[in-house]
Structure formats: structure tokens, C-alpha cells
N, C-alpha and C positions, 0 to 999 in steps of 0.2 A: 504494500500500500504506500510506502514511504515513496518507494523509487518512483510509483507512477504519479505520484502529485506533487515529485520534483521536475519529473518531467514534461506533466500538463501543464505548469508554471513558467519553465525553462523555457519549451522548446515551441516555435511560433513566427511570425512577423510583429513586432522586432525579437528575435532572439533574448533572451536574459540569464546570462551566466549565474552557476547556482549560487557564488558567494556575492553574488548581490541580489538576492530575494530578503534574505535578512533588513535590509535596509530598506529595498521597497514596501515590506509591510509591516515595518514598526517604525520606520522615521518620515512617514508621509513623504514617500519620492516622488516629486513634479513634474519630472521629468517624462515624457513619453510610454518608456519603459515604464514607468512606476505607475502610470493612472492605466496602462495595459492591462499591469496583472492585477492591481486591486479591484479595478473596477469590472474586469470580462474575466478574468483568469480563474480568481479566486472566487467569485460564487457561482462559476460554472463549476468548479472542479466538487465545490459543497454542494451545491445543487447534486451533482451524478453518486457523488457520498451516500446521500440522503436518501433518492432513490433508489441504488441499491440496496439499500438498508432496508427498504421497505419492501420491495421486491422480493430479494430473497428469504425476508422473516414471512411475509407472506405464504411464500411456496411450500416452505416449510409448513405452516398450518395446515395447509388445503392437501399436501402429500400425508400429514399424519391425520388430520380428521378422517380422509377416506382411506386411509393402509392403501394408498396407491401411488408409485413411484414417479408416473407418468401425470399426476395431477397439479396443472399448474394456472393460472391463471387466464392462459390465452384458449384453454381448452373449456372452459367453464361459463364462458360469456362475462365475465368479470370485465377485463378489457376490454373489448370489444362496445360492454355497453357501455362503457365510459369514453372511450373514445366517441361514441354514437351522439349521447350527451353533448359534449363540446362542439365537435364537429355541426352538429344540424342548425344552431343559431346564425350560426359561419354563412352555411349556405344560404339559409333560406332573408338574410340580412338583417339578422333582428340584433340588435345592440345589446350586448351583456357586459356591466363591467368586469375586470377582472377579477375583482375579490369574490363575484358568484359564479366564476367557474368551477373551482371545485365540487360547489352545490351540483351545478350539472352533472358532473362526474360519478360526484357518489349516486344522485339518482338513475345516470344509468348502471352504472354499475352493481347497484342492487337491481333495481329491473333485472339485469343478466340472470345474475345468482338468483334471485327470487323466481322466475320462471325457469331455471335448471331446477331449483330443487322443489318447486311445483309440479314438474312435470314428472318429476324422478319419486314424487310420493313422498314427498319433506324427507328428506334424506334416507329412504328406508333402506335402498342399500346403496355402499358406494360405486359399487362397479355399476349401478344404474344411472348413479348422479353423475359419474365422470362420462358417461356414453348421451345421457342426454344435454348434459355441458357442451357437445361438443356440435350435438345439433340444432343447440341456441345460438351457442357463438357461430357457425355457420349463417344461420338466420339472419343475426345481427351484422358480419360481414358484408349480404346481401345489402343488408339495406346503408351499409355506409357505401359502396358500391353504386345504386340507385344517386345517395345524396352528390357523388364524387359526377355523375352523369349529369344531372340537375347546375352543377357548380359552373364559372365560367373561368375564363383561363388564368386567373391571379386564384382566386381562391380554390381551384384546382391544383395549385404549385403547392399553396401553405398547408391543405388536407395531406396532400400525399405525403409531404417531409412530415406533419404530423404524426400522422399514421405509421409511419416507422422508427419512430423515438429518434427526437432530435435535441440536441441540448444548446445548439446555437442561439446566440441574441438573448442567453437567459441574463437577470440582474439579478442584486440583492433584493428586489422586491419578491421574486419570483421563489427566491431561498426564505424570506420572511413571511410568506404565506404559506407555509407549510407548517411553521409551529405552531397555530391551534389544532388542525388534525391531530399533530404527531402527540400534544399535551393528551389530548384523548385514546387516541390511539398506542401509545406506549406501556401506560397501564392494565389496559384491557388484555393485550397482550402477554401481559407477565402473569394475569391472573387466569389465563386461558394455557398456557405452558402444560402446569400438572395436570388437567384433562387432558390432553392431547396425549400422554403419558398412558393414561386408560384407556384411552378409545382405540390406541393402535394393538390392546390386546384382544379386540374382536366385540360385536355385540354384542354378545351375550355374557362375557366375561362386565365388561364395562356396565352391563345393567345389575348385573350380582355384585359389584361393587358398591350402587345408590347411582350410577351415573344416567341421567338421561339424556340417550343417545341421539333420540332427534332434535332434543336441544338445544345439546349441547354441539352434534352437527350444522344447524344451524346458527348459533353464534361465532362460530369458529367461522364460517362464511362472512358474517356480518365483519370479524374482525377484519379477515382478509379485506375488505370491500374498503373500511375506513386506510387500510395502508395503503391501498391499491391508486384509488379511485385520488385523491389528492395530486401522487405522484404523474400519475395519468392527465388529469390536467392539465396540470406544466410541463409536461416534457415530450407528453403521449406515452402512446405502450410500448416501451422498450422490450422487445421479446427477448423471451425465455431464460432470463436472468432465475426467475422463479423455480428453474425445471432444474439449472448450473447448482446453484450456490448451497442448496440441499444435500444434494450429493456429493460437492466437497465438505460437506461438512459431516458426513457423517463417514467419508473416508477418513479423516484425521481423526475422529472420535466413536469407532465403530462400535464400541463396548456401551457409550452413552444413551440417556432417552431424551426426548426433546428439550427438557429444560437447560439441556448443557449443548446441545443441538440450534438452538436457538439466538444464541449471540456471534455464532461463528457460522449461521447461516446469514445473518445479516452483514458481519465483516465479510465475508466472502462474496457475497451481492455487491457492497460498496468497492470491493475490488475488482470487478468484472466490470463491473460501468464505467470507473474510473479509467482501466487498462483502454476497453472499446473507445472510449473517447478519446484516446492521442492518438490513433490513425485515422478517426472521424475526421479529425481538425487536422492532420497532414498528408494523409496518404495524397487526395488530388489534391494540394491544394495550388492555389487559392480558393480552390472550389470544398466547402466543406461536406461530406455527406453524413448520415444521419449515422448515431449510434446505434440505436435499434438493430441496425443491416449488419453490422460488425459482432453484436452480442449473439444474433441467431448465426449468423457465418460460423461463427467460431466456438459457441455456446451449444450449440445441438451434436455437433459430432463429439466436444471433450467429453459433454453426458451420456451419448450412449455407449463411447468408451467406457465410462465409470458404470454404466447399468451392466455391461456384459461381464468387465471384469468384476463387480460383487456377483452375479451371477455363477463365476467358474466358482470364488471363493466355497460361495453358499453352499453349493455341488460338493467341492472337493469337504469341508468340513460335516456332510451332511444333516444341516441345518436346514428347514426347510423357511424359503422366500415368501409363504404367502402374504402372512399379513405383515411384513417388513422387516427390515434386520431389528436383532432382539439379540440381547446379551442374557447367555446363561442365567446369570446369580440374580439379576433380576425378573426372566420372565420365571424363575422357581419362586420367586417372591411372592411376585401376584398371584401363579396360580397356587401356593401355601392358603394367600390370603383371600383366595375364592372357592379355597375348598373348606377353611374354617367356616366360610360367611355360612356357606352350605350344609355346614353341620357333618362333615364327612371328614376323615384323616388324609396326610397328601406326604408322598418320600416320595426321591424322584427315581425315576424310571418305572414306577408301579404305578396302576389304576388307581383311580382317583375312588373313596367310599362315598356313595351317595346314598342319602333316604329315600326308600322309594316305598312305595304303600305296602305292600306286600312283604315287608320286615325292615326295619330300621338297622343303614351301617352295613346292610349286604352289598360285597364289592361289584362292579359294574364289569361284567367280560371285556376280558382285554382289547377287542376288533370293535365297542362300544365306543361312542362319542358322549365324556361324562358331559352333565349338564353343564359344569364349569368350564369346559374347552373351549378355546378363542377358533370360530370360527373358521377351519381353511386352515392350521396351523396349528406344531404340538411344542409343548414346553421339554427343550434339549435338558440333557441330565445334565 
């Protein structure tokens, strides 16, 4: 992170060697070089920070609420109706100022979520919500599509750079309008963490615990929407930073559950945006192109790298993938503490004892699926 926001600083028309950024941003430099980088430099480089930050804490949610890998904001209509949001004032010329943009955003952006998980049956299952996420945001592509037809040739330039996450021409205003979300949205966050923690041990696990699963499926959405739907606003939807930053993080901490998954999915989002934004701004330049195009360029293939090789791991350890990577000492935890809840004894590699009508504490045949087992998936000895 270091190297690339000395280099989003440094490296530009006018160039600024790194032992003088010191002095442009603490001794008020006048010169050229100095209103460069304080004023375009410095709250694009916070700006792309911030949005990563939000990005990939986001992804993370929306991959642990549904135990699916491939669960990420562009696939759920999240995006998309946020971008929808914004975008449709644009064309159709109706004057918003910028302080209720984000309004727009989070309403489309709930719109998205809210008809994914309307239609998926308020979250009843997730492989439902993430398949019919995919043909909302479909839907909603449509019709940014339509709007981008409808649009005439300037507001057709600034939809498209839009639309592919661009962090050009941002200011400090555009960095200042994101602290009331993030005031809301950061806490919500921390208190949503330890659910997320439950929910990836299966429904039915997660409801034998007191958790309610549609929910609390549903808030985990809402959270996602408050991080999302702001960032989106200002910058658009930079892809699949959400899908990146998850999966580095739980390569470096493969043993963890999301509450320790969750600040090094956001560092790792702020470093993905950050990185994609210094060839945005030099690869053609003078000609800048969009971030967005460089996160998915470079962001889809490091992820299915990282999806295949946890998949050999998975194989070679014979752990099973279903409902996500799970560390021993804790998934023996939960399912200890879902088979006390159940009134049955729990040692690992043995069936689990459950009460059943027909005698109390008689053990359940080994090929049995106990009432406490997470869905799709067995707790490793």
C-alpha cells in the first residue's frame, strides 16, 4: 500500500520526486507541483482508499452471508442499481445536486438487493439469491443500456466512463461526502462481523444457535448496500474488487473467520484500487482511462487463480468446500456448541447424539445427516 500511494503521488505530469512530497503536504507548497498533488493527487489516491475499503468489506459480507465464493456485488444487482440510480437523472436532465447523489444510489441499490432477495424468497436459500442476483442485475444492465440509447453524445461519454469506475476529476469534496455513510456504515459493520461467523456454518446450524437466518441474510445485504451504494456514486462501480480482496484475505489468514477476515479484506480492496489507479492515470496517457477496466482486467483472473488453487488445497487436505473454508478447532467449536444446544453429546469424528421421540440420546446412524449439521458440509476432526 505504501509503494503505490508513493507512486500515485510521485508519478504524473509534473512528475514529483518522492523526497519532496514531504514538503508539499505539510509546508503548503505553491508551487505547481505542490497544488498538483494536494489538491488532484491526494484525495484521488483517499478517494480509491476508501472505496476499496468499502468494496472489499462489502464482498466479504455478501460471500459469507450466502457461503458463496463467487458472491459479489456486481452479481446481485447491488451495483448495477446504483449505478441505475445516478445515471437516469443524467439522462433524462433532471438537476440533482450532488450531496443527493448518494441518496440515489443507495435507493437503487436497495431496489437491486430488494428484488434479488424478493424474488429468491427473502433469502431462503443462497444459491437461489446468488442465481437470481444475477438475473436482476442482468435486468438492470438492460435498462442502463436503454438509458445509455436514450442519452446524446456528451452524456453518453460521462455514462460510459461512469459505468466502468473512474476516479478522474475527483476533489476533496467528493472524499468529504462519504463520511456520513461510512459514520453509519462502519459500525453496522463491526456488529454484523460475529453473525456472519454463524451463518457460514449452514442454516440450520445458524438457526440452532438463536440466529435468524432470513434476517439476518437480509441485513447483511442492507449493510453491503450502505458501503456499496455511496462509493458507487462517486466513483461508479468499480468491478470486482469485491470478488479480489476476499480471497486475498483469506489466503493470508486461512485458519480465521470473518471477524479477522474483515479488516484485511478491506486493506486488500484499498490496495487493489489504489494499485489499478496508477496505470489508469499513465498507461495512455494523456489520455486517462477508467479504473474499473484495470480492477476487472487484472482482478478476475488473480481470483480464479486463488478459487482453483484453494480448491486443489481443499482436495489435497480432504476438507470439504461446501459451505467455505472452515478451520478445524473452530468449526469442532460450533458444532460442540450445536450439539449441547440440542441436548445430545458431540467428540469429533463420531455421530453426533440427538433426541428423537422414540428414546432420548439414541445415537443417529453414521450415513444420517444429524439435525445439527451445516448444510452441504461436515465438521473435519
Amino acid at each position: 500500500m505504501l509503494a503505490a500511494s508513493v507512486c500515485a503521488l510521485s508519478l504524473g505530469t509534473p512528475a514529483v520526486p518522492p523526497h519532496r512530497l514531504p514538503a508539499a503536504l505539510l509546508e503548503g507548497d505553491t508551487t505547481l507541483a505542490g497544488v498538483v498533488v494536494t489538491e488532484l493527487r491526494v484525495p484521488r489516491l483517499l478517494l480509491a482508499l476508501v472505496a476499496g475499503a468499502c468494496l472489499g468489506a462489502a464482498g466479504l459480507v455478501l460471500q459469507e452471508a450466502l457461503r458463496n465464493p463467487l458472491a459479489v456485488p456486481e452479481m446481485l444487482g447491488v451495483s448495477s442499481g446504483a449505478a441505475l440510480g445516478v445515471a437516469a437523472p443524467l439522462v433524462l436532465a433532471v438537476s440533482i445536486p450532488a450531496a443527493v447523489q448518494p441518496l440515489l444510489a443507495i435507493g437503487g441499490a436497495a431496489l437491486g438487493g430488494g428484488l434479488t432477495l424478493l424474488a429468491a424468497g427473502l433469502g431462503r436459500s443462497p444459491s437461489a439469491v446468488l442465481l437470481t442476483g444475477a438475473a436482476v442485475a442482468a435486468a438492470l444492465q438492460a435498462a442502463l443500456l436503454v438509458l445509455m440509447v436514450l442519452a446524446d453524445q456528451l452524456d453518453l461519454q460521462l455514462i460510459y466512463r461512469y459505468l466502468l469506475g473512474s476516479l478522474s476529476a475527483r476533489t476533496w469534496e467528493d472524499v468529504t461526502g462519504l463520511g456520513p455513510w461510512l459514520l453509519v456504515a462502519v459500525p453496522a459493520l463491526v456488529l454484523c462481523a460475529p453473525v456472519l461467523s454463524v451463518l457460514r456454518l449452514g442454516d440450520e446450524d445458524a438457526e440452532a444457535l438463536g440466529v435468524r437466518v432470513r434476517r439476518a441474510r437480509s441485513a447483511a445485504l442492507a449493510i453491503a448496500v450502505l458501503l456499496i451504494a455511496p462509493v458507487t456514486a462517486v466513483c461508479g462501480p468499480v468491478a470486482w474488487v469485491g470478488f479480489l480482496a476476499p480471497h486475498l484475505a483469506r489466503r493470508l489468514a486461512p485458519g480465521d473467520g470473518a471477524v479477522r477476515w474483515l479488516p484485511w479484506s478491506a486493506a486488500w480492496g484499498a490496495v487493489v484500487v489504489a494499485v489499478a489507479d496508477v496505470p489508469a492515470r499513465l498507461a495512455l496517457a494523456p489520455v486517462e482511462t477508467p479504473a474499473g477496466a484495470w480492477t476487472a482486467l487484472l482482478g478476475v483472473p488473480a481470483g480464479a487463480a486463488l478459487l482453483r488453487s484453494g480448491g486443489r488445497r481443499g482436495r489435497g487436505g480432504g476438507a470439504s468446500r461446501a459451505a467455505g473454508p472452515r478451520s478445524g478447532g473452530r468449526g469442532r467449536a460450533a458444532a460442540r456448541g450445536v450439539g449441547l444446544l440440542l441436548g445430545g453429546r458431540w467428540r469429533a469424528g463420531a455421530p453426533t447424539a440427538v433426541p428423537r421421540p422414540g428414546g432420548p440420546g439414541r445415537a443417529a446412524p453414521p450415513g444420517a445427516a444429524g439435525a445439527g449439521a451445516a448444510e452441504g458440509a461436515e465438521v473435519a476432526p
